[in-house]
C-alpha positions, 0 to 999 in steps of 0.5 A: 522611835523609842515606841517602836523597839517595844512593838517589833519584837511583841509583834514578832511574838504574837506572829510565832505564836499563832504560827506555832499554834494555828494549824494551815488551811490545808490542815484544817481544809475539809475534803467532802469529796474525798472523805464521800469518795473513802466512804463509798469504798469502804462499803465497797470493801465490805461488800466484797469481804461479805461475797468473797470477792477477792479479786475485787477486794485485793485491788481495794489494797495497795499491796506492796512493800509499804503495805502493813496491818495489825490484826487481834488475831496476829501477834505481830505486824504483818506485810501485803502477803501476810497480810491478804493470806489471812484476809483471803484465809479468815474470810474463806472460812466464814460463812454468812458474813455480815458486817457493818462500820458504826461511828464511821470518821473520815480525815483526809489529809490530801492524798491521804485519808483515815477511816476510823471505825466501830466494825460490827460483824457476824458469821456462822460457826456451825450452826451457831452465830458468833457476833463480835467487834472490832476497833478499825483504822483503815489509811488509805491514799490515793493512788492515781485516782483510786482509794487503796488501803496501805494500813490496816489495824483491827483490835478488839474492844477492851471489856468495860470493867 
């Protein structure tokens, strides 16, 4: 019995800690289905961004008062109606825009997914081609069934030293 008064609170501890340390199954959890599903609508987000449909590309947002984004050519966060002004704005000027996610990484955390992105893109400007970068984060929730951007935030590489 004496035994015992030693091993219950060493068990206890043990049990805290790798309660404190190991993340859920539901954390850890893979979510192919959702992580292809977040893949195929951000080539579909591009896609209409590249044809100017914005139409298609509004409903690709969950535009409302939860909606934010963050963009290098903003100084500050901007809401839904900012922030599909700038987009429709930005994209209406551009003309042969291409562009492309490298290094794509998707989490997804339930109804919540995370698209972290290198976005490669180019455009005319005149008859010049201007090529640039931007870091790219996209949280996207499903939305019965639909994966919608609720934030969005571009940022432009820092130059290496």
């Amino acid at each position: 019995m004496r035994h015992l008064g030693h091993l219950v609170p060493m068990v206890g501890l043990l049990l805290f800690a790798g309660c404190a340390s190991t993340p859920t199954s539901k954390q850890t959890a893979e979510y192919p289905q959702a992580q292809n599903q977040i893949r195929r609508r951000l080539n579909e987000i591009m896609d209409a961004a590249e044809k100017k449909d914005f139409v298609r590309l509004d409903n690709y947002h969950l535009y409302g008062p939860k909606f934010t984004k963050f963009a290098t050519e903003a100084p500050g966060r901007l809401d839904a109606e900012a922030g599909r002004k700038g987009e429709h704005d930005g994209l209406g000027a551009a003309t042969d825009l291409s562009m492309q996610a490298d290094q794509v990484k998707i989490d997804v955390f339930g109804d919540v997914g995370i698209a972290t992105f290198l976005l490669n893109y180019s455009f005319k400007a005149g008859t010049n081609t201007v090529e640039k970068q931007a870091h790219s984060t996209l949280v996207v929730v499903n939305d019965h069934g639909s994966w919608k951007i609720a934030h969005e935030h571009l940022s432009a590489p820092k130059p290496n030293p």
